[in-house]
N, C-alpha and C positions, 0 to 999 in steps of 0.2 A: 273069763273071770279076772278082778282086779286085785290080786292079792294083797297090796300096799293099802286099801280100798280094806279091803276086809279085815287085816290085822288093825287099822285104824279104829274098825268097827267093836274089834273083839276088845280092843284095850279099852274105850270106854261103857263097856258093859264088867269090865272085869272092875275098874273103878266104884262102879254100883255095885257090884256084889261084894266089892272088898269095902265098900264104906257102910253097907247092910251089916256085914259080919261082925263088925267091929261094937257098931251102936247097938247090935244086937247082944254083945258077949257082956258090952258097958252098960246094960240095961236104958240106952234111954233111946233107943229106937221108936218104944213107942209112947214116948210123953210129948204127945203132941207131932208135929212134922217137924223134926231136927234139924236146928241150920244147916248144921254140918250135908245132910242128906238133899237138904235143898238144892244148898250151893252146888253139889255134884249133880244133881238130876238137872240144874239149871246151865252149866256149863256142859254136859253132855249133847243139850240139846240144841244152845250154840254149833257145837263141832257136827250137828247130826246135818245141822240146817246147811252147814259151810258144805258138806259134802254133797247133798242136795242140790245146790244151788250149781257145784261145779259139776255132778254126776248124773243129777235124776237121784229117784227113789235108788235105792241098792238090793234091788229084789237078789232072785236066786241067781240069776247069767251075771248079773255083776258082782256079789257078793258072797255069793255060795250059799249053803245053806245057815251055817251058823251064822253069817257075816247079816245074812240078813234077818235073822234072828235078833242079834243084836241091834240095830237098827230102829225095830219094831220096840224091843224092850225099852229103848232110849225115847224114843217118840212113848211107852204106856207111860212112862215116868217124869217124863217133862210136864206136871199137872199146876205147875205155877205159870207156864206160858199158852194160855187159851188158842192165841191163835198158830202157836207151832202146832199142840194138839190138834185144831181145827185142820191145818193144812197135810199133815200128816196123813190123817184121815180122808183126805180128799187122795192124797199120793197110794195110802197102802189099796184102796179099793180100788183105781185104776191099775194096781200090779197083781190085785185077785185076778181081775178081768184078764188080763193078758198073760193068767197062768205063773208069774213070779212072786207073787205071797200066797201062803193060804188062808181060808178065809175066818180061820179062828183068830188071825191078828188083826183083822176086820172088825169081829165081832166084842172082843177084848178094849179094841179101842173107844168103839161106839161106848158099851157100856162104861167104859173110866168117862168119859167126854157127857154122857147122862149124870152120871153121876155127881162130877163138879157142877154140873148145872142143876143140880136138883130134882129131875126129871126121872121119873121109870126108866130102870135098861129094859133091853131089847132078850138079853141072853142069859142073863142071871149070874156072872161073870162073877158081879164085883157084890163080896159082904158086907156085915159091918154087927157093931153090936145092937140090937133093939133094947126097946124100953126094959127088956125084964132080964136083960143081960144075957144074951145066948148070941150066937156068933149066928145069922143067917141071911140068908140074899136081901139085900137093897131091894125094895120095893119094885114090880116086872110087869113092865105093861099087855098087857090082853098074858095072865099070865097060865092057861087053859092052852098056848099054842107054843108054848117058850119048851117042850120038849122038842117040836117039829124042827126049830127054829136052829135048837141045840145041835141037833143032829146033821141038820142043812152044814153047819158053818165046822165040822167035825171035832162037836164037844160032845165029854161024856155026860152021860145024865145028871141031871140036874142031883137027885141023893146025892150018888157017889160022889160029885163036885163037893157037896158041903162035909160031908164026912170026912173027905182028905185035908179040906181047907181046917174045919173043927180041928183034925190030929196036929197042923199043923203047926196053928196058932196057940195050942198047950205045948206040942215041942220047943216052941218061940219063945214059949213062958208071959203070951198076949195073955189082958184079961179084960173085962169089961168096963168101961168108966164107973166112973162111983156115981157120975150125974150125969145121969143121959141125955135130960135136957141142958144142960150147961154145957158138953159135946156136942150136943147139935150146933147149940149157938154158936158154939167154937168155929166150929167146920163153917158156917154158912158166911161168919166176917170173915173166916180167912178166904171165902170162895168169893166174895163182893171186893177184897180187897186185890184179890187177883186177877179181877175182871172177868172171873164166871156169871154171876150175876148182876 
């Protein structure tokens, strides 16, 4: 393992979690995608890429377990750079295969990467609010097998997922847009202007 490698790792996830806490406590985490969150999730994924490029992926033999944790969460949250995402996702599922990720950061990934594109997930990963204002899974393609699917990639059930996410997004002090459709349209320029669509 490369420690200097993994502390690299851990600092720029603690940066997202220390600029989450913040915008969280200032209330405007969620009015919209905050610059402030951007520019960190955008600079993290720089450093994620730079390490990448000199390392490989930073699965677990290189990273340990958090370190590659970290890593993962840097790649979930780089969602303003399509083709980091993209290639990310080419890297984490070649470190499933060879046993250094597991395959919920696979599955996590896929569905953020569906979901900037508009498209069904696969896992039922990622929320959002619906038209009548309640917090629940983003639209799930063939979504009759997305338990099997769930369980393949070592997620809990699909309930229990929404349950925790609901408790977590009222502990958050989240709440549903006032215009669902004006939300949409929100999301979908800022996913054409980021090159999802």
């Amino acid at each position: 393992m490369d420690d200097d490698l993994r502390q690299r790792l851990l600092a720029l996830q603690h940066a997202d979690e220390e600029t989450r806490a913040r915008l969280l406590e200032n209330r405007s985490l969620f009015d919209g995608y905050a610059a402030e969150m951007e520019q960190v999730h955008t600079r993290n994924a720089r450093q994620l890429m730079a390490i990448v490029d000199e390392a490989g992926w930073p699965g677990v033999s290189l990273a340990g377990e958090d370190g590659a944790a970290a890593a993962w969460l840097v790649a979930q949250h780089a969602i303003g750079l399509p083709d980091v995402q993209r290639r990310c996702l080419d890297l984490i599922r070649e470190a499933v295969a060879e046993g250094e990720a597991p395959v919920w950061q696979e599955a996590y990934l896929t569905d953020r990467i569906r979901f900037n594109e508009r498209r069904p997930q696969l896992f039922g990963t990622l929320l959002d609010w619906d038209e009548h204002g309640a917090l629940n899974p983003w639209p799930i393609e063939e979504p009759e097998s997305v338990s099997e699917r769930r369980e393949a990639a070592g997620l809990p059930r699909l309930e229990d997922a929404v349950e925790f996410a609901r408790a977590q997004a009222a502990a958050d002090g989240a709440a549903a847009p006032e215009d669902y459709a004006a939300r949409q349209h929100e999301i979908e320029e800022w996913a054409r202007r980021a090159g999802w669509l």
